[in-house]
C-alpha positions as a printed NumPy array, in Angstrom:
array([[ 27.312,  -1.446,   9.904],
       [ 31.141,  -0.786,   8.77 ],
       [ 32.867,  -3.383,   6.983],
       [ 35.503,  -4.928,   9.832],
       [ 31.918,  -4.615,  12.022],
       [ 30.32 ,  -7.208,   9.384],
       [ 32.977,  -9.336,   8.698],
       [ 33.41 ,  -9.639,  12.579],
       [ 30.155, -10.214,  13.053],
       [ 30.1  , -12.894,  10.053],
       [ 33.488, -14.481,  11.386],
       [ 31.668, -15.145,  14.728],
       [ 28.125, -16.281,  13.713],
       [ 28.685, -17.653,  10.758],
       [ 25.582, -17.735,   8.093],
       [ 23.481, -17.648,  11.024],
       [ 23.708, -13.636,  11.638],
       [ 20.747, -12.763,   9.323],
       [ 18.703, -14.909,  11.624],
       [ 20.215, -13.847,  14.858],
       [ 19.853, -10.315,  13.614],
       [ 16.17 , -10.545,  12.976],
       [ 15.198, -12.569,  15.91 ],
       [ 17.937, -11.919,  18.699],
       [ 19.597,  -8.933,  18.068],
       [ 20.648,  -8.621,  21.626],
       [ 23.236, -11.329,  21.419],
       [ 25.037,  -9.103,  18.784],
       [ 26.391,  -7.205,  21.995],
       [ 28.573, -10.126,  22.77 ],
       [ 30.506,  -8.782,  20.237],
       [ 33.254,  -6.34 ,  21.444],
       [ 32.388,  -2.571,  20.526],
       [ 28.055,  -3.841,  20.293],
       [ 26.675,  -2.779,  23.433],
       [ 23.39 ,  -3.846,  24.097],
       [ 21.873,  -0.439,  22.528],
       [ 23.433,  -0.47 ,  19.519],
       [ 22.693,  -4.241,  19.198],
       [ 18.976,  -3.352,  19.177],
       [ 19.327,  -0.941,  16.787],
       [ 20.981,  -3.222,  14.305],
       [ 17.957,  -5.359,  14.741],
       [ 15.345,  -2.536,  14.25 ],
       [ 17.416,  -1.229,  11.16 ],
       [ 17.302,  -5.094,   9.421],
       [ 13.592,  -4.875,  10.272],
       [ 12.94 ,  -1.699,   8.637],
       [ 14.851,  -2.774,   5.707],
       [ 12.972,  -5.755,   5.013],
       [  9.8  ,  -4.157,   5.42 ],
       [ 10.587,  -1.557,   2.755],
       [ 11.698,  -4.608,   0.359],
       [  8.662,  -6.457,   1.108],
       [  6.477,  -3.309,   0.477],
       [  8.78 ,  -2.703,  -2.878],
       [  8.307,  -5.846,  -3.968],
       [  4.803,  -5.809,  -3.48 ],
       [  4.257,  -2.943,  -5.186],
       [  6.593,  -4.073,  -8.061],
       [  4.275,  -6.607,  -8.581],
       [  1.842,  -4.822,  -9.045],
       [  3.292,  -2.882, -11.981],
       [  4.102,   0.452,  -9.85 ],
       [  6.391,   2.444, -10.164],
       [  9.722,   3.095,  -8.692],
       [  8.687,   6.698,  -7.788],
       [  5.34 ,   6.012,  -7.031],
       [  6.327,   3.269,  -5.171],
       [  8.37 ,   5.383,  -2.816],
       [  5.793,   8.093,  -2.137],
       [  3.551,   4.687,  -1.198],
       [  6.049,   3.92 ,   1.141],
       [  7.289,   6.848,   2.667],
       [  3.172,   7.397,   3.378],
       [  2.797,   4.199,   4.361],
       [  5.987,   2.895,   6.501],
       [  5.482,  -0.556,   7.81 ],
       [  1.799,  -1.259,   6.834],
       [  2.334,  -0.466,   2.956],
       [  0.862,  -4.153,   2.096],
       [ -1.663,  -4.197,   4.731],
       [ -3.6  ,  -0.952,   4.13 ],
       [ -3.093,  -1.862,   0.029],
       [ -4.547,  -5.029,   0.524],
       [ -7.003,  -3.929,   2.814],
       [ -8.442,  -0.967,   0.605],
       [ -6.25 ,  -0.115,  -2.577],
       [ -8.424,   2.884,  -2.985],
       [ -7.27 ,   5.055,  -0.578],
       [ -4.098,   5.168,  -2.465],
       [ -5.764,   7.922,  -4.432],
       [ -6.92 ,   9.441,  -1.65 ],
       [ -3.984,   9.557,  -0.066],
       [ -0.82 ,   9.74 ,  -2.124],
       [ -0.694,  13.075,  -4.787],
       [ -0.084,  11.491,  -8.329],
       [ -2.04 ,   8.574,  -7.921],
       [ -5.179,   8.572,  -9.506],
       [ -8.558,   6.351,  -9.362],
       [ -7.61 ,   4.59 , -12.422],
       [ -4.451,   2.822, -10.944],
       [ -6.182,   1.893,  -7.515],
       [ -8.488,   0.413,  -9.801],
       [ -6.006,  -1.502, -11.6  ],
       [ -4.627,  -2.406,  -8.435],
       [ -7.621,  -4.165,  -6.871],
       [ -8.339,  -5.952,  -9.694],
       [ -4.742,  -7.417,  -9.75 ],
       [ -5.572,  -8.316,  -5.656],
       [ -8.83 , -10.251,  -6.971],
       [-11.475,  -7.252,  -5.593],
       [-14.481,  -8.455,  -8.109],
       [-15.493,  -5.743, -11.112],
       [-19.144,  -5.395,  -8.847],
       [-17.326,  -5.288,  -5.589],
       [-19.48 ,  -2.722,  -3.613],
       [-16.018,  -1.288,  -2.125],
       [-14.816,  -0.638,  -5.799],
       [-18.346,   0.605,  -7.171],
       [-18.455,   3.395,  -3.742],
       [-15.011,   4.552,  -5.079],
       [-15.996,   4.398,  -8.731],
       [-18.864,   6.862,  -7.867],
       [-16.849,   8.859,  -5.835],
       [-13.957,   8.967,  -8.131],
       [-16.686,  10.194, -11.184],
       [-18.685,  12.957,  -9.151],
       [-14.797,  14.557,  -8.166],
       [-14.136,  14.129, -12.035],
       [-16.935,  16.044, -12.658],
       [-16.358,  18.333,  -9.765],
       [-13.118,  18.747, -11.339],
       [-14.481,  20.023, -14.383],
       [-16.406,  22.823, -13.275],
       [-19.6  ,  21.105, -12.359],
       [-21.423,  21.384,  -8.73 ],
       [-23.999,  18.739,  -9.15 ],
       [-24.727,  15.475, -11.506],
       [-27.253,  13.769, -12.604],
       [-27.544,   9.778, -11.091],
       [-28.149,   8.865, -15.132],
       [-25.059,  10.576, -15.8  ],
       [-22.804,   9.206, -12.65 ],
       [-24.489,   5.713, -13.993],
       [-23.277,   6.002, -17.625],
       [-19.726,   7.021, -16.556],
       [-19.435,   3.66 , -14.324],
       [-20.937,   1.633, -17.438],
       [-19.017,   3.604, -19.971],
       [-15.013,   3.944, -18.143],
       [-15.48 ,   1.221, -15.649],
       [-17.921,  -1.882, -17.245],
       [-19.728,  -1.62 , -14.354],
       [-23.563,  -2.886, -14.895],
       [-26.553,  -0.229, -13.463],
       [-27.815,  -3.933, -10.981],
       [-24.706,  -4.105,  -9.63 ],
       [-24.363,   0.248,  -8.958],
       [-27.673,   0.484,  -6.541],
       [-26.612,  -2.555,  -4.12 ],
       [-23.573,  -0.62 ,  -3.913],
       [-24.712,   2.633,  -2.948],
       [-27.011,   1.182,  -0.314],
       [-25.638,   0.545,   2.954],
       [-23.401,   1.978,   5.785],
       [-20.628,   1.194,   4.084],
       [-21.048,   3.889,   1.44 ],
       [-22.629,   6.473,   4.034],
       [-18.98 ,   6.526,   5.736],
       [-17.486,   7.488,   2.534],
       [-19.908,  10.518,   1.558]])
């Protein structure tokens, strides 16, 4: 929006054009030069907008980032808090430069538990691509267990309620 658009717009709705702009963009087209088209796009830009500050903010709080937090974005668009929220994990998965360690971090910050069977699943997939990583093509389960125990504190009980299920079959 140019500057004689927003102070026209501001001269005619007064403090209420954030509001009408989010909720009733369409009566931005009484405003001569708005047609209804460009009214509606005015409306869809705002929304964008404050989804990407939400999403920043979010993230901010979560100690990312400003880089990182745009890849997370850009990947992400409009569901950047819901698909964090709803598995932090596939942020290292999905977004190059973002390792196990600060999904991890992440979840904990959301309040995912340390024997959370979601976070254990990723911990043992996250150890046997370490591994892979390093040359190996197998691993011993007393040597995936000791990783968990040793880089994550997570206890051997709490590692073979994790692994059983459907849950962990989808992920392997």
């Amino acid at each position: 929006i140019g500057e004689k658009l927003a102070t026209t717009l501001l001269d005619t709705f007064g403090f209420d054009i954030l509001d009408i702009i989010e909720k009733q963009p369409e009566k931005l087209s009484k405003i001569r030069g708005v047609g209804r088209k460009r009214a509606v796009s005015i409306g869809e830009a705002w929304q964008q907008h404050q989804h990407m500050s939400e999403s920043m903010l979010f993230l901010y709080k979560h100690q990312i980032s400003l880089n990182r937090a745009i890849k997370i974005v850009r990947k992400y668009g409009n569901e950047t808090i819901q698909k964090i929220t709803e598995n932090p994990y596939q942020l290292y998965t999905d977004i190059h430069g973002i390792g196990f360690l600060l999904s991890d971090r992440i979840a904990l910050s959301l309040g995912i538990e340390k024997n959370s069977p979601m976070r254990i699943q990723h911990a043992v997939l996250f150890v046997l691509d370490d591994s892979s990583q390093r040359g190996h093509t197998a691993c011993r389960k007393a040597e995936v267990i000791q990783a968990l125990e040793d880089k994550l504190k997570i206890r051997e009980c709490d590692i073979g309620t994790a692994l059983c299920g459907p849950e962990f079959d989808k992920l392997i």
